[in-house]
DRENZA-14965 format. One line per 2 residues: number of its first residue (from 1); their letters; for each residue y, z, x of N, C-alpha, C, O, CB. Coordinates in steps of 0.05 Angstrom, whole numbers, always signed. Glycine has a CB too. Layout:
N
NUM> A> Y,Z,X,Y,Z,X,Y,Z,X,Y,Z,X,Y,Z,X | ...
! end
This chain:
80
1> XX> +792,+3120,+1396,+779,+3136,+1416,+796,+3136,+1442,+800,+3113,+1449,+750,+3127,+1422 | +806,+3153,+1457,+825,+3156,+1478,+794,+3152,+1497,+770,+3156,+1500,+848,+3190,+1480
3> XX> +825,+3135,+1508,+797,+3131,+1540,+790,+3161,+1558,+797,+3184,+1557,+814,+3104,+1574 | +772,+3143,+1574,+757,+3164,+1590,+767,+3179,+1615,+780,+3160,+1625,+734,+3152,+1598
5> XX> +770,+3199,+1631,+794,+3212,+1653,+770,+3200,+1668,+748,+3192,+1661,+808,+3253,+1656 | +786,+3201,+1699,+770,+3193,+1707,+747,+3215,+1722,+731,+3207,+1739,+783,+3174,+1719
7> XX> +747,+3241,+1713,+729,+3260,+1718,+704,+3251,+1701,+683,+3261,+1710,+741,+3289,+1711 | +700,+3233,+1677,+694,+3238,+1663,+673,+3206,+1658,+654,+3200,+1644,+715,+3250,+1648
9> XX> +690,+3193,+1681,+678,+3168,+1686,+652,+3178,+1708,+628,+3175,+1705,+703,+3145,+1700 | +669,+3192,+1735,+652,+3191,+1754,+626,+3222,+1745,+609,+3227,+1763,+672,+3192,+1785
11> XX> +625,+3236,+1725,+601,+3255,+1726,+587,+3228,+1705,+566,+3236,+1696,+605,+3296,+1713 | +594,+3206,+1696,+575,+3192,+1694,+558,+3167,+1705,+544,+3150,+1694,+581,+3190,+1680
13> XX> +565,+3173,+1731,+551,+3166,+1752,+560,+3142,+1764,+549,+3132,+1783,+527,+3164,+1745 | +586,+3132,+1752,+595,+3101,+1755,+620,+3104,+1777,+634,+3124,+1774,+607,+3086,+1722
15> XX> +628,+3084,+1800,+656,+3095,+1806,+669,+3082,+1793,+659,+3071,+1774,+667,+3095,+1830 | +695,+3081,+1801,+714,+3086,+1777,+725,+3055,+1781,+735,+3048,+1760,+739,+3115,+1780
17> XX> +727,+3031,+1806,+734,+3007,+1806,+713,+2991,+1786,+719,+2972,+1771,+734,+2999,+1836 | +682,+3003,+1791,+665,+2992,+1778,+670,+2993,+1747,+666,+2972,+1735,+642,+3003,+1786
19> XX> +681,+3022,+1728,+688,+3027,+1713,+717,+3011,+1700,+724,+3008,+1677,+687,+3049,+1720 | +726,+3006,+1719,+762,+2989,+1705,+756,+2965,+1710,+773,+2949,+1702,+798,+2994,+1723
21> XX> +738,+2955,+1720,+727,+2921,+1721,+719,+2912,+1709,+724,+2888,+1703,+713,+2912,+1733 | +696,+2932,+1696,+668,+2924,+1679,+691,+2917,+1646,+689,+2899,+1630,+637,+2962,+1677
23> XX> +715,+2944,+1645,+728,+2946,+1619,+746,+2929,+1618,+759,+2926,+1597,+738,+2969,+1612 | +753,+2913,+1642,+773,+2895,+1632,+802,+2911,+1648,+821,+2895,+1652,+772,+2893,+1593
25> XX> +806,+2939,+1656,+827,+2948,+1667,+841,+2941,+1686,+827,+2928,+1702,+824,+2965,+1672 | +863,+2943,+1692,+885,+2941,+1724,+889,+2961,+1739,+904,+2957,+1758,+914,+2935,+1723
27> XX> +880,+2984,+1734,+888,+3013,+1743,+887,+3041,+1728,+872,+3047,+1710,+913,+3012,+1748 | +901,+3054,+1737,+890,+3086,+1733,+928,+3095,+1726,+948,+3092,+1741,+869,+3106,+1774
29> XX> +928,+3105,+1702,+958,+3123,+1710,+953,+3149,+1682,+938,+3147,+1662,+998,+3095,+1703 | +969,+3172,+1688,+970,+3194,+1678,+979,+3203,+1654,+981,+3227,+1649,+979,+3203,+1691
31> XX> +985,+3179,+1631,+994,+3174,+1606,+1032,+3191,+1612,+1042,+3206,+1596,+967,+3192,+1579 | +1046,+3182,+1637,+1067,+3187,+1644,+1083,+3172,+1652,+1091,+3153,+1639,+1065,+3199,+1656
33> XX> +1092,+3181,+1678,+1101,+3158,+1690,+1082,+3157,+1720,+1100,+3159,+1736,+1136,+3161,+1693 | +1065,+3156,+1731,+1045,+3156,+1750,+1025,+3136,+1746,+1010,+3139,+1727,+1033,+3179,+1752
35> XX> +1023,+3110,+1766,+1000,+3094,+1768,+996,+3083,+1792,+1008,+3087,+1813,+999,+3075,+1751 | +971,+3063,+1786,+954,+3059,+1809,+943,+3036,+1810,+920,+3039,+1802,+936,+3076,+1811
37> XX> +948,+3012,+1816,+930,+2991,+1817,+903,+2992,+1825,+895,+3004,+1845,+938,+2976,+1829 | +891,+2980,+1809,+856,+2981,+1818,+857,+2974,+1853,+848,+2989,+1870,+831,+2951,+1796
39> XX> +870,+2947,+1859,+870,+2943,+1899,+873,+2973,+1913,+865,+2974,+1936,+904,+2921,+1914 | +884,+2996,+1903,+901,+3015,+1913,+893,+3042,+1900,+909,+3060,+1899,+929,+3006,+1907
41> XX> +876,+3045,+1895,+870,+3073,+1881,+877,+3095,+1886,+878,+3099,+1910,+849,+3078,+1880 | +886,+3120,+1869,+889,+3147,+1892,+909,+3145,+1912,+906,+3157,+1933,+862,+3152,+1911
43> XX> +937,+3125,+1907,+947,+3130,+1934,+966,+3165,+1939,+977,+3173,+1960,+969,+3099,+1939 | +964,+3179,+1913,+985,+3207,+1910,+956,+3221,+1923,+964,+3235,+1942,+1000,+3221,+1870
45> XX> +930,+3224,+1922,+908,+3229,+1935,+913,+3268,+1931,+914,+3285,+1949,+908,+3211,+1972 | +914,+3272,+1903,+919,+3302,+1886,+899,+3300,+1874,+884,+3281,+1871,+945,+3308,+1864
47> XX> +899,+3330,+1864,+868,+3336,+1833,+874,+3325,+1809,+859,+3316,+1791,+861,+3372,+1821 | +899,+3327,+1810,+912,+3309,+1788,+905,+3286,+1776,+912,+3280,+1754,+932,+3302,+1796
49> XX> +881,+3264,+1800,+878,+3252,+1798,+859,+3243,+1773,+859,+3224,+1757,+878,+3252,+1817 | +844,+3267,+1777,+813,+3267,+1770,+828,+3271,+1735,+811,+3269,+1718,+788,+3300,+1789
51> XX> +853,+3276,+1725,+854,+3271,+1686,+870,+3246,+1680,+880,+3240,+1658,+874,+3299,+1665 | +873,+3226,+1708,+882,+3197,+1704,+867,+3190,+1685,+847,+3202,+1679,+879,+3178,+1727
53> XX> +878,+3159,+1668,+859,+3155,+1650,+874,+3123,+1663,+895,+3118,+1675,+858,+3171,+1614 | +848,+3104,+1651,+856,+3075,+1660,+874,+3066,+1633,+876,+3073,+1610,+826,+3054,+1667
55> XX> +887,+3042,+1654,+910,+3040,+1645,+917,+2996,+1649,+913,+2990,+1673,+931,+3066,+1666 | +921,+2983,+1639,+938,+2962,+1642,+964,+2949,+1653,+984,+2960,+1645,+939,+2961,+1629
57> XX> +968,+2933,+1666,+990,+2918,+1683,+1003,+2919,+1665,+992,+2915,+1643,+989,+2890,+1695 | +1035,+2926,+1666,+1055,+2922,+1647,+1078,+2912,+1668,+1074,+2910,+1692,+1062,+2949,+1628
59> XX> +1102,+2906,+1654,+1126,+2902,+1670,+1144,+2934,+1655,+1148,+2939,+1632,+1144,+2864,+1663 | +1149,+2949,+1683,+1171,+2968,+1670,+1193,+2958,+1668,+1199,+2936,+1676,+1176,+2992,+1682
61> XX> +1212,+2979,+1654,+1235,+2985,+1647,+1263,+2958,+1669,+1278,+2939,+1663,+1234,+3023,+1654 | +1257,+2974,+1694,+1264,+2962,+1709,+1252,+2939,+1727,+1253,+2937,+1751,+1272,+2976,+1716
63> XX> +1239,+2923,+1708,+1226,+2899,+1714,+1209,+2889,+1741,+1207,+2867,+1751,+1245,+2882,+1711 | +1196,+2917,+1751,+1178,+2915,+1761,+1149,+2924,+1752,+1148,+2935,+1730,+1186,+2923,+1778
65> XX> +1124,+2919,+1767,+1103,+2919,+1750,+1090,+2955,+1768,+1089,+2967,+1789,+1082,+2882,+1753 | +1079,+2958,+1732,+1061,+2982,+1736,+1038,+2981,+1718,+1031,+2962,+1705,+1075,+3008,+1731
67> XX> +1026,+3006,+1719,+996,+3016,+1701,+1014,+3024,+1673,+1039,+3027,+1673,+974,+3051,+1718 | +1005,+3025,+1662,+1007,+3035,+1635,+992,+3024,+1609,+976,+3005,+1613,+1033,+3033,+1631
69> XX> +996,+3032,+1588,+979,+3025,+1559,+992,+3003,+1555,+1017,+3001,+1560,+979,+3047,+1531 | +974,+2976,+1543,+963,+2957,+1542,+988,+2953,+1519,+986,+2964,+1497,+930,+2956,+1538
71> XX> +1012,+2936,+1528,+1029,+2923,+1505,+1014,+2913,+1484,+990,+2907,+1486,+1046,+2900,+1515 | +1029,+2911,+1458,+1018,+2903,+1435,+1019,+2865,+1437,+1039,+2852,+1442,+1038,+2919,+1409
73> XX> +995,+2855,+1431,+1000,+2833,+1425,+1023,+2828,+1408,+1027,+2838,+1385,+980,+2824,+1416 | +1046,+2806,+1427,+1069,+2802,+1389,+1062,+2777,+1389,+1080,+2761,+1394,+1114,+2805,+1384
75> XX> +1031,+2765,+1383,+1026,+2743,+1366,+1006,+2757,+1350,+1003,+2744,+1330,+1017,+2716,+1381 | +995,+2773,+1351,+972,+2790,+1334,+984,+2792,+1309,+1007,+2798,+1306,+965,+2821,+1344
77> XX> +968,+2786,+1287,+977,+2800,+1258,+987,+2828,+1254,+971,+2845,+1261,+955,+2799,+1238 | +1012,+2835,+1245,+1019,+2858,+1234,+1022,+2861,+1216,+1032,+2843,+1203,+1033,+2867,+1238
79> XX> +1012,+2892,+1201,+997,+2903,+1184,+1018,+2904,+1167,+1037,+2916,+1176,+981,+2925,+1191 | +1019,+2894,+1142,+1049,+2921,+1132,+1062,+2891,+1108,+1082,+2893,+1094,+1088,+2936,+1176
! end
C-alpha cells in the first residue's frame, strides 16, 4: 500500500507531525529528490507540497543525510 500524500493525511483531520510520529517517520519528501525533516517541515513552502508523501532518514549519495524510502534491512531474510 503506498503511503499517504500529505493532502490526504490532513482532510483526515490529523496534522501531519502528529501523522509521521504516530508512524514511526523522519519526514516528508516527493518520491524524488525533495525532503524535509519532521524539525523543519515545508521549508520549499509550494502546493507541491500537499503530494509529499512521508519518508525516512537515509544517508545520500553524497554522504549527507536526507528523507527518503526506508533502506532495506541487510540483516533481514532474503527471499530467493
Amino acid at each position: 500500500m503506498p503511503d499517504k500524500t500529505v493532502r490526504e493525511i490532513v482532510t483526515e483531520g490529523k496534522t501531519v507531525p502528529e501523522y509521521l510520529e504516530a508512524n514511526g517517520y523522519d519526514g516528508l519528501w516527493d518520491g524524488d529528490e525533495c525532503g524535509c525533516f519532521i524539525r523543519d517541515l515545508f521549508p520549499c513552502d509550494t502546493r507541491e507540497c500537499l503530494d509529499c508523501i512521508p519518508g525516512h532518514a537515509i544517508t545520500l549519495p553524497d554522504g549527507t543525510r536526507g528523507i527518503g524510502k526506508k533502506p532495506e534491512d541487510e540483516h533481514a531474510p532474503r527471499e530467493g
